[in-house]
N, C-alpha and C positions, 0 to 999 in steps of 0.2 A: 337130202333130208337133214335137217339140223340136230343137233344135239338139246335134249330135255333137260338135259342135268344143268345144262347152263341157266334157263329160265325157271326151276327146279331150287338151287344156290339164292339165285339173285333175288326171286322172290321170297325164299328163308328170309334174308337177308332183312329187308324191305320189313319184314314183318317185326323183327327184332328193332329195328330202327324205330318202329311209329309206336312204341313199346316202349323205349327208353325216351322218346323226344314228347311224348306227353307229360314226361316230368321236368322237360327239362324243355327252355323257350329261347336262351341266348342261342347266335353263331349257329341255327338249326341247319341254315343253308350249307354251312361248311359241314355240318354231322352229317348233313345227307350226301355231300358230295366223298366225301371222306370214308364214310360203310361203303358206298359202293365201290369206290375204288377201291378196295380193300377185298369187297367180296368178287370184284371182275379179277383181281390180278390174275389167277390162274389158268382165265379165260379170256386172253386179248387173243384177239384173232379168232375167235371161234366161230363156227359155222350155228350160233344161236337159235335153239327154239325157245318162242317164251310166250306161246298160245294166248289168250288174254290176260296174262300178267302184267303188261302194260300198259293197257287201257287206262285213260286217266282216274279212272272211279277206284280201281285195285291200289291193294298199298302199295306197289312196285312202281306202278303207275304213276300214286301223288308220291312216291319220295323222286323220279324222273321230274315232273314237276317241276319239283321244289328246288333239285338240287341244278336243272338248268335253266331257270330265271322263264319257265312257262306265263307266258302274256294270259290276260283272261280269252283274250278271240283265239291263243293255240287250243285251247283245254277242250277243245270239238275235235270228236274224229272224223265229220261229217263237215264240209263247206254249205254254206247255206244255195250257194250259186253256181257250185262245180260237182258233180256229182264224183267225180274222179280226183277231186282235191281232198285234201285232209291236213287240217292247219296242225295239226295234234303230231301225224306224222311227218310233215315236212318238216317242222318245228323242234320240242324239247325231245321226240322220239330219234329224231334222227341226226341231234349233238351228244343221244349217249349215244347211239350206234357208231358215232364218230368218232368218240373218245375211245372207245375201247375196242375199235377194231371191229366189228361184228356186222356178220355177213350174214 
């Protein structure tokens, strides 16, 4: 059973992000990658729960997105032709789950 608190954080996080980045348009991609790293340090290696927090639609989700270079054809959790595929997940969800360890 994963830890809440970590998907819990990350999405605070997320939410302060898409908060301060609609005033702001420069280097968004470095601000996104930059909060998170910032709100994961505590939690590299964690055993992560983050329920639909990262769905592309959630803020958690479009600041993943944004801060790992999401193609328009990853932003589907659903494969059009694989029912067991998931471009969303193979993709930008699982270069943060990369980054920061999380299991």
């Amino acid at each position: 059973m994963g830890n809440y608190h970590v998907g819990d954080a990350m999405d605070a996080a997320a939410r302060v992000f898409w908060k301060l980045a609609s005033k702001r348009r420069k280097n968004i991609r470095e601000l996104a990658l930059s909060v998170l790293d910032e709100a994961a340090e505590s939690w590299i290696g964690a055993d992560a729960e983050f329920e639909d927090y990262t769905d592309p639609g959630q803020p958690l989700g479009r600041m993943i997105a944004l801060a790992f270079d999401a193609t328009p054809g990853e932003m589907s959790l659903n494969h059009p032709e694989d029912p067991f595929a998931s471009p969303w997940h193979d993709g930008p969800l699982s270069r943060f789950f990369t980054r920061y360890k999380f299991c």
